[in-house]
MARDRENLO-873246 format. One record per atom (N, C-alpha, C): atom name; residue in one letter; x, y, z; residue number from 1. Coordinates in steps of 0.02 Angstrom, whole numbers. Example, Ala and Ser with C-alpha at 12.3 -4.5 7.8 and 13.67 -1.06 7.14 Angstrom:
REM MARDRENLO-873246
N A 660 -284 390 1
CA A 615 -225 390 1
C A 660 -165 390 1
N S 642 -112 354 2
CA S 684 -53 357 2
C S 645 2 394 2
//
This chain:
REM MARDRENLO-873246
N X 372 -900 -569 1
CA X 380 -832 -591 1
C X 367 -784 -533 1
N X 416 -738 -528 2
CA X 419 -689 -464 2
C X 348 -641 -485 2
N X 325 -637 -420 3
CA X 248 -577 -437 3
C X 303 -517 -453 3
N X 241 -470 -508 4
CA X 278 -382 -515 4
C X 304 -345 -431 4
N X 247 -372 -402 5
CA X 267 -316 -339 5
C X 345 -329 -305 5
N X 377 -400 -315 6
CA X 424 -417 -304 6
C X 489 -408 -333 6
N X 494 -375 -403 7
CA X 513 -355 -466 7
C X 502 -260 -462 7
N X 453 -262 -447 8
CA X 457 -179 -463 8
C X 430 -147 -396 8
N X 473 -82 -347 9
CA X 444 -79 -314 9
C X 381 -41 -324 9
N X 347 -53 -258 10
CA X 276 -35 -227 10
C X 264 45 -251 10
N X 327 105 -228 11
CA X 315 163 -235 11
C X 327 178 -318 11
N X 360 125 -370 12
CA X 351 146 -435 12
C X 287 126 -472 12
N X 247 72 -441 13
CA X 191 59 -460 13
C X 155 104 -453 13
N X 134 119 -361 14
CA X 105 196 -367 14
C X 88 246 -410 14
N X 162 272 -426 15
CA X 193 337 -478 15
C X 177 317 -528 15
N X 150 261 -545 16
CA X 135 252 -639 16
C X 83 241 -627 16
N X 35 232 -587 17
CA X -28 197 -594 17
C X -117 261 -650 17
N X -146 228 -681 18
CA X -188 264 -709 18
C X -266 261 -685 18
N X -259 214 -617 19
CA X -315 215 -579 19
C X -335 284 -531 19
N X -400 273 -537 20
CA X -437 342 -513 20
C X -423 320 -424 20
N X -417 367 -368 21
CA X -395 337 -294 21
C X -483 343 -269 21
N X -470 277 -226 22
CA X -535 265 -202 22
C X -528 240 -114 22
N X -559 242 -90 23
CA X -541 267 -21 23
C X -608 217 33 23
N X -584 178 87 24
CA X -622 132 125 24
C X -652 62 90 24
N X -606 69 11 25
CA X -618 -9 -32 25
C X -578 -23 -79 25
N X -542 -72 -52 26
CA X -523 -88 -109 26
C X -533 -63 -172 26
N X -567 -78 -202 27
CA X -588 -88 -281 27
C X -658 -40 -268 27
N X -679 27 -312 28
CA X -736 40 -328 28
C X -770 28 -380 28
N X -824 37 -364 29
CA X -892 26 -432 29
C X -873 69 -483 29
N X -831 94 -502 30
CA X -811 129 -556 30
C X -739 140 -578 30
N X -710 50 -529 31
CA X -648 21 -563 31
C X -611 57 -515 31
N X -612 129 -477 32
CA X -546 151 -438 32
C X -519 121 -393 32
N X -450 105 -374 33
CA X -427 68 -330 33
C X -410 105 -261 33
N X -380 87 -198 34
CA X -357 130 -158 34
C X -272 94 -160 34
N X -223 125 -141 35
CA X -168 115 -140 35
C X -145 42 -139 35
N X -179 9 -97 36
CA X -166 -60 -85 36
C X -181 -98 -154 36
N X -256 -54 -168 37
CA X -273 -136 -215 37
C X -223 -110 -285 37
N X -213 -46 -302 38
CA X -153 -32 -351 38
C X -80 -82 -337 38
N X -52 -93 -275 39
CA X -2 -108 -279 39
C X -22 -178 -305 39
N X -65 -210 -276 40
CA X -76 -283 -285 40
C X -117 -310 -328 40
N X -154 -265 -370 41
CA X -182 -300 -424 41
C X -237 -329 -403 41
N X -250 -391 -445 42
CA X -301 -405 -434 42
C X -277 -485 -396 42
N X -274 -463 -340 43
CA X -244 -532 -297 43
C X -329 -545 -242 43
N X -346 -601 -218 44
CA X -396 -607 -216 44
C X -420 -559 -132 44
N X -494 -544 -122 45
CA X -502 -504 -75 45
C X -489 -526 -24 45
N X -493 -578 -12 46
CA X -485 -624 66 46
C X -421 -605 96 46
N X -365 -579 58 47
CA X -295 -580 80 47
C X -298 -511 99 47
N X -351 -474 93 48
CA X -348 -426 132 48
C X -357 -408 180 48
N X -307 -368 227 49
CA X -288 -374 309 49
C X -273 -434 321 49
N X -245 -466 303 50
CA X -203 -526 327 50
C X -122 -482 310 50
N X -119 -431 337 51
CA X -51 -403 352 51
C X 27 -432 360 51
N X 31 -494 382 52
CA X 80 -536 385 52
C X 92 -533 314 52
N X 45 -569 266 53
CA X 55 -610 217 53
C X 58 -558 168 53
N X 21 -506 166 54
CA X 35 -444 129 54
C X 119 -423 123 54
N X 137 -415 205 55
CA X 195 -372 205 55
C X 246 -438 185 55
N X 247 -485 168 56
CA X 288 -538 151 56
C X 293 -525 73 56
N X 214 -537 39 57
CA X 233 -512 -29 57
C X 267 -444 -43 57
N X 272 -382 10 58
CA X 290 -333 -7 58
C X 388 -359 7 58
N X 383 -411 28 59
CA X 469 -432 48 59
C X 495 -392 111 59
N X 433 -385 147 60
CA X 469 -357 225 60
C X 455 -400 261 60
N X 532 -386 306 61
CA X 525 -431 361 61
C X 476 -430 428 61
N X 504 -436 481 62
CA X 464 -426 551 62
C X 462 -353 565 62
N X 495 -304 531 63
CA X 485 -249 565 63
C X 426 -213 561 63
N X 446 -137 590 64
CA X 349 -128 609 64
C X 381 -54 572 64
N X 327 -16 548 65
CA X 335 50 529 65
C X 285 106 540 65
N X 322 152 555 66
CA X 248 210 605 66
C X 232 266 516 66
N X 164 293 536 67
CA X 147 345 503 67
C X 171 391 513 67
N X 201 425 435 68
CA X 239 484 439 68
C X 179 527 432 68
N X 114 525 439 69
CA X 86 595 467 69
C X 64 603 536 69
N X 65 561 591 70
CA X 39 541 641 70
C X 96 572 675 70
N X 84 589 745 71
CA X 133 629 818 71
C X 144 559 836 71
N X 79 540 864 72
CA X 112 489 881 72
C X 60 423 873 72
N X 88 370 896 73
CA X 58 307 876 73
C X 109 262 863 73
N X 98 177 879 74
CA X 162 129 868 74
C X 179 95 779 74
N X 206 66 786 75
CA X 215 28 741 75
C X 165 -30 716 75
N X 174 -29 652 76
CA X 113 -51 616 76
C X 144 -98 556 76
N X 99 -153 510 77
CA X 141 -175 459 77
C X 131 -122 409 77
N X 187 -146 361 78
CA X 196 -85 301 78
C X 102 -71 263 78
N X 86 -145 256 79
CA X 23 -128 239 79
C X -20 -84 243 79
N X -14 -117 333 80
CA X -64 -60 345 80
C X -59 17 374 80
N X 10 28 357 81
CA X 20 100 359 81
C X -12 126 281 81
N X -2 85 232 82
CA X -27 107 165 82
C X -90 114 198 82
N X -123 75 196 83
CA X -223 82 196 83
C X -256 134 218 83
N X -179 162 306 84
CA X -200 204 345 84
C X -180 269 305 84
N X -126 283 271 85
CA X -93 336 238 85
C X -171 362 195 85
N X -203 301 143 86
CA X -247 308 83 86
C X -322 324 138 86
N X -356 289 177 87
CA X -398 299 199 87
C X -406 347 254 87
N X -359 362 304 88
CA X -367 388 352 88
C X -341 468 344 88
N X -290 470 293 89
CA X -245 522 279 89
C X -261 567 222 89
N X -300 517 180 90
CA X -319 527 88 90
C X -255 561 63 90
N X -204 529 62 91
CA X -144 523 31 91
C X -150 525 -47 91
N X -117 553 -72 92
CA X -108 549 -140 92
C X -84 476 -159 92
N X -84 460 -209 93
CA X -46 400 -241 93
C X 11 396 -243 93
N X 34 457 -250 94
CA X 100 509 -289 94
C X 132 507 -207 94
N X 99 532 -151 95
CA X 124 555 -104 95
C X 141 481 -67 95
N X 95 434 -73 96
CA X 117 379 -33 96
C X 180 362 -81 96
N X 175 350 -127 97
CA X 245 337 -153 97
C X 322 348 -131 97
N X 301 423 -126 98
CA X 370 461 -99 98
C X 392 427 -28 98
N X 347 447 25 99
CA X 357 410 99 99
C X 385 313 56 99
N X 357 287 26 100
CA X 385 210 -8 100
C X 450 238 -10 100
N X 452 272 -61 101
CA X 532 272 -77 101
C X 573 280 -3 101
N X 557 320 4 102
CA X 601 365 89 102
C X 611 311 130 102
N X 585 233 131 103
CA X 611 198 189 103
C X 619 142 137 103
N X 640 144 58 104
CA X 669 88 28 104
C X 625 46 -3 104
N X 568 86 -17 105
CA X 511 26 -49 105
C X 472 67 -114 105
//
């Protein structure tokens, strides 16, 4: 059975999600997720920052993708442009979504 994230994209999960945004964890003490752990559920913690294997379940290939709020800076996996968008940026849920959609995810 194909996982949801593979089935539905990443930025419609986002847009529907009813989790509170939580920011430098995964998962908070009061259930809120940060972008990542929304897209992925409850997949176990260890696979976190293992970026390869992330951006594989997200169905991307080798490419690299830069932050659309950043001047400048290189390429990164999709992942962890999410983590950086949610933690570094405090991105909306709503807002990371949109940037998802905008490059097909």
């Amino acid at each position: 059975m194909q996982e949801l994230t593979q089935l539905i994209k990443p930025s419609l999960i986002l847009e529907n999600t009813t989790f509170k945004q939580s920011f430098g964890v995964i998962t908070g003490r009061d259930d809120s997720r940060c972008a990542l752990g929304v897209i992925f559920g409850n997949r176990p913690q260890d696979v976190y920052g293992q970026w390869d294997e992330l951006d594989k379940f997200l169905g991307v290939g080798d490419e690299g993708f830069r932050c659309p709020c950043c001047v400048q800076g290189g390429e990164a996996h999709l992942s962890g442009v999410i983590v950086h968008l949610n933690d570094h940026h405090k991105l909306t849920f709503k807002e990371i979504a949109v940037w998802l959609r905008s490059i097909g995810y």
